[in-house]
C-alpha positions in Angstrom: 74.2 29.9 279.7 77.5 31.1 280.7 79.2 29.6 284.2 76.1 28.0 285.1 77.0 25.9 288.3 75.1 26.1 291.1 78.2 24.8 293.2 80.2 27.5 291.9 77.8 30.4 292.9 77.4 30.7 288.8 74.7 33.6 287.5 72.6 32.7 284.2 72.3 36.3 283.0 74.6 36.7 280.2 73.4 40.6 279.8 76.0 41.9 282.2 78.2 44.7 282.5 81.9 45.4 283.3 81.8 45.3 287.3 79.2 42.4 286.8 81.5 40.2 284.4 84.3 41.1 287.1 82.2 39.5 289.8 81.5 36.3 288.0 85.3 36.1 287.6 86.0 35.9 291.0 82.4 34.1 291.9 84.2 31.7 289.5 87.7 32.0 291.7 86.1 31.4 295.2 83.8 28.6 293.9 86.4 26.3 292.5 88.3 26.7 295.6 85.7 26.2 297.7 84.7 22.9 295.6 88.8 21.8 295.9 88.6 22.1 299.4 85.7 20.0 300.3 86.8 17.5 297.5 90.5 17.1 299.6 88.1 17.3 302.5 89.8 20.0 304.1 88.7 23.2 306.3 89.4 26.6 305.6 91.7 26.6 308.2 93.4 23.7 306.8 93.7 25.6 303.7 94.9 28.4 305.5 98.1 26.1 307.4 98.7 24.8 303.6 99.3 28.9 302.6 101.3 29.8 305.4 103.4 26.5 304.7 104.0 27.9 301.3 105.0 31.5 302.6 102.0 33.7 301.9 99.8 33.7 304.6 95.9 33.8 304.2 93.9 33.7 307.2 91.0 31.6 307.6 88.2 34.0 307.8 89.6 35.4 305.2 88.7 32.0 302.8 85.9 31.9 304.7 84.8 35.5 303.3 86.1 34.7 299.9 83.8 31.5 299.2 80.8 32.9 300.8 81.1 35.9 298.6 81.8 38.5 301.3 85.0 39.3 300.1 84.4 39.8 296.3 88.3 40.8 295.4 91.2 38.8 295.6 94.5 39.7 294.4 96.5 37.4 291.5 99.0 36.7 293.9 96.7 34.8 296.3 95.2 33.0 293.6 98.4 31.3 292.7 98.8 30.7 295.9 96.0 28.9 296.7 96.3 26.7 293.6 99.5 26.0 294.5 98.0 25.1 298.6 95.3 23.6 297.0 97.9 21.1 294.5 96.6 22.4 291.1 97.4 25.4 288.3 96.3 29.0 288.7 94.1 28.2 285.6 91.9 25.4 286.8 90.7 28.0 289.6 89.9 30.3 286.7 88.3 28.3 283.6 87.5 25.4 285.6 87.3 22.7 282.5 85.1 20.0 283.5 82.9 22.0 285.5 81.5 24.9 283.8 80.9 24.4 279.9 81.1 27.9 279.1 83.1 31.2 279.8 83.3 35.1 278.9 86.8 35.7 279.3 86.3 39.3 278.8 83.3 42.0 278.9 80.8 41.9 276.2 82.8 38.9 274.4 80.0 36.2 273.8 80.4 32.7 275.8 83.2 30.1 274.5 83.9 26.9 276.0 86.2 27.3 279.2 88.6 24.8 277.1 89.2 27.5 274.7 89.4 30.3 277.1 92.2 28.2 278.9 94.1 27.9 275.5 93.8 31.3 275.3 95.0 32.1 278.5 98.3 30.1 278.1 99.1 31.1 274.7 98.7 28.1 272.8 95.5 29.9 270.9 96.3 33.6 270.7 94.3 36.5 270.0 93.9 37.7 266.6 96.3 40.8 267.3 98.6 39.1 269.9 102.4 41.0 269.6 103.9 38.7 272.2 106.1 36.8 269.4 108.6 35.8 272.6 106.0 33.3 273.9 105.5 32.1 270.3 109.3 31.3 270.3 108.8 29.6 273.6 106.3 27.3 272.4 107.9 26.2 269.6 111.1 25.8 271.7 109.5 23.5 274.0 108.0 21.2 271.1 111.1 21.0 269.3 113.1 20.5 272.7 110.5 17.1 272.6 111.2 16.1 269.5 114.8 16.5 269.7 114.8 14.7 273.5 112.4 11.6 272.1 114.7 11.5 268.8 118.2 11.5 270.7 116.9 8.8 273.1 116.0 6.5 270.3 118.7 7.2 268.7 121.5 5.8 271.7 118.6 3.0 272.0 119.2 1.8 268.5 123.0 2.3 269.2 123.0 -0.1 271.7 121.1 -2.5 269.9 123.7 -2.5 267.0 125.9 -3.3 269.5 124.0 -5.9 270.9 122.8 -8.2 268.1 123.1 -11.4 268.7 123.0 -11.7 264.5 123.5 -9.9 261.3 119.9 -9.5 260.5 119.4 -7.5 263.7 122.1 -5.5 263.7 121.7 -4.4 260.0 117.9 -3.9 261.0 118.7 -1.2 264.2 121.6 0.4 261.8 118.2 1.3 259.6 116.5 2.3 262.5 119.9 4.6 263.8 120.3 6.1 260.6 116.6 7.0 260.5 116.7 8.7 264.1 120.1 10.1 263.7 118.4 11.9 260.6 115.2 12.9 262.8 117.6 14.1 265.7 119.6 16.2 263.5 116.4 17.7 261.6 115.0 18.4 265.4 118.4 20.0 266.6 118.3 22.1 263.4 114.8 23.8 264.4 115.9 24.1 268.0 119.1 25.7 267.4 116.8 28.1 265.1 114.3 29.0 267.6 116.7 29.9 269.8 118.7 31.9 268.0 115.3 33.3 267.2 115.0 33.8 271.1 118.4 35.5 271.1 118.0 38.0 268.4 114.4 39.1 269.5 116.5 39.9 273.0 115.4 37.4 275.4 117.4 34.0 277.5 117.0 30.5 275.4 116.0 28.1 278.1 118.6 25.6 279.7 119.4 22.5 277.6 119.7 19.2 279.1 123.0 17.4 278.5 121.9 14.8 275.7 121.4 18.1 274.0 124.4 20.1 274.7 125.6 20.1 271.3 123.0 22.2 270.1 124.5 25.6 270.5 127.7 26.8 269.0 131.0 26.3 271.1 131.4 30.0 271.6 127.9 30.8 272.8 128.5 32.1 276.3 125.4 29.8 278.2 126.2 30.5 281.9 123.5 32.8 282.2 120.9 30.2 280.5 121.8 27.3 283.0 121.0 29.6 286.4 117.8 30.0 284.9 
């Protein structure tokens, strides 16, 4: 059945329409936060001080309305908010993995397991026709930023240990090792420096590069902008 929980103010008909499959949405919204709250053992009006801490205000009847179902609409905006107040992602208050097995992340799309729906939902599974190649770059950015990081770390490590050996079968030994992570952190700064030129030419900001990898870009490439961001 799809968002079965009966702590979650979950329906088992899966024959529903549009405004229906909207209701089980929030239903799904206002349950998780209502579950959150009692797990951090707080009040609404605890939760409430928490929102106005952050800087969006939402009053405690309010909550209150929201998790008994009187108030069956919400906007996005209070929903990060409260994840946020309540210390986890906007996501876990809508797929809540762990506590419902299945989802319809849209009307008349059969269940799926709320892990896939979240994968979905953050782009690391896209839909068949997804255009937004940006976020693609993105991805791959981030993994070969990773790679890249882990491979220039070992790399100085293994330095330092050539420096260090207290013989010559240990220092021949780590100048193996800092040839093989010299190769693996030029091979990562390769892909990086193609994904975001990739970035670049498709119009959008590469993300700021931390200092180990500074040498990634060309000399001229004007990054001012990229390190506000």
């Amino acid at each position: 059945m799809t968002q079965r929980r009966s702590d979650h103010g979950y329906e088992e008909d899966s024959e529903v329409d549009d405004l229906e499959w909207e209701d089980h949405v929030m239903a799904t919204v206002a349950g998780e936060v209502r579950r959150r709250r009692k797990e951090l053992r707080w009040s609404a009006q605890d939760l409430a001080d928490r929102c106005e801490e952050i800087g969006y205000p939402i009053p405690r009847n309010v909550i209150a309305n929201m998790e008994s179902g009187r108030r069956a609409v919400f906007p996005l905006v209070e929903v990060m908010v409260l994840a946020k107040a309540l210390r986890m992602s906007p996501i876990s208050l809508i797929y809540p993995v762990g506590y419902v097995d299945e989802v319809r992340q849209l009307p008349y799309e059969d269940p799926r397991p709320a892990w896939d729906a979240v994968q979905w939902f953050t782009g690391n599974s896209p839909a068949e026709d997804a255009t937004d190649h940006m976020l693609d770059h993105f991805l791959a950015h981030d993994l070969e930023l990773r790679a890249a990081l882990a491979a220039v770390e070992s790399e100085d490590y293994e330095r330092w240990k050539v420096k260090t050996a207290p013989n010559r079968v240990q220092r021949e030994a780590a100048e193996r090792a800092l040839a093989r992570y010299a190769d693996q952190a030029a091979n990562a700064k390769h892909e990086l420096r193609r994904h975001r030129d990739a970035i670049r030419e498709a119009g959008g900001t590469p993300p700021h590069l931390p200092s180990q990898l500074d040498d990634v870009d060309p000399p001229d490439t004007d990054t001012t902008e990229e390190n506000d961001l």
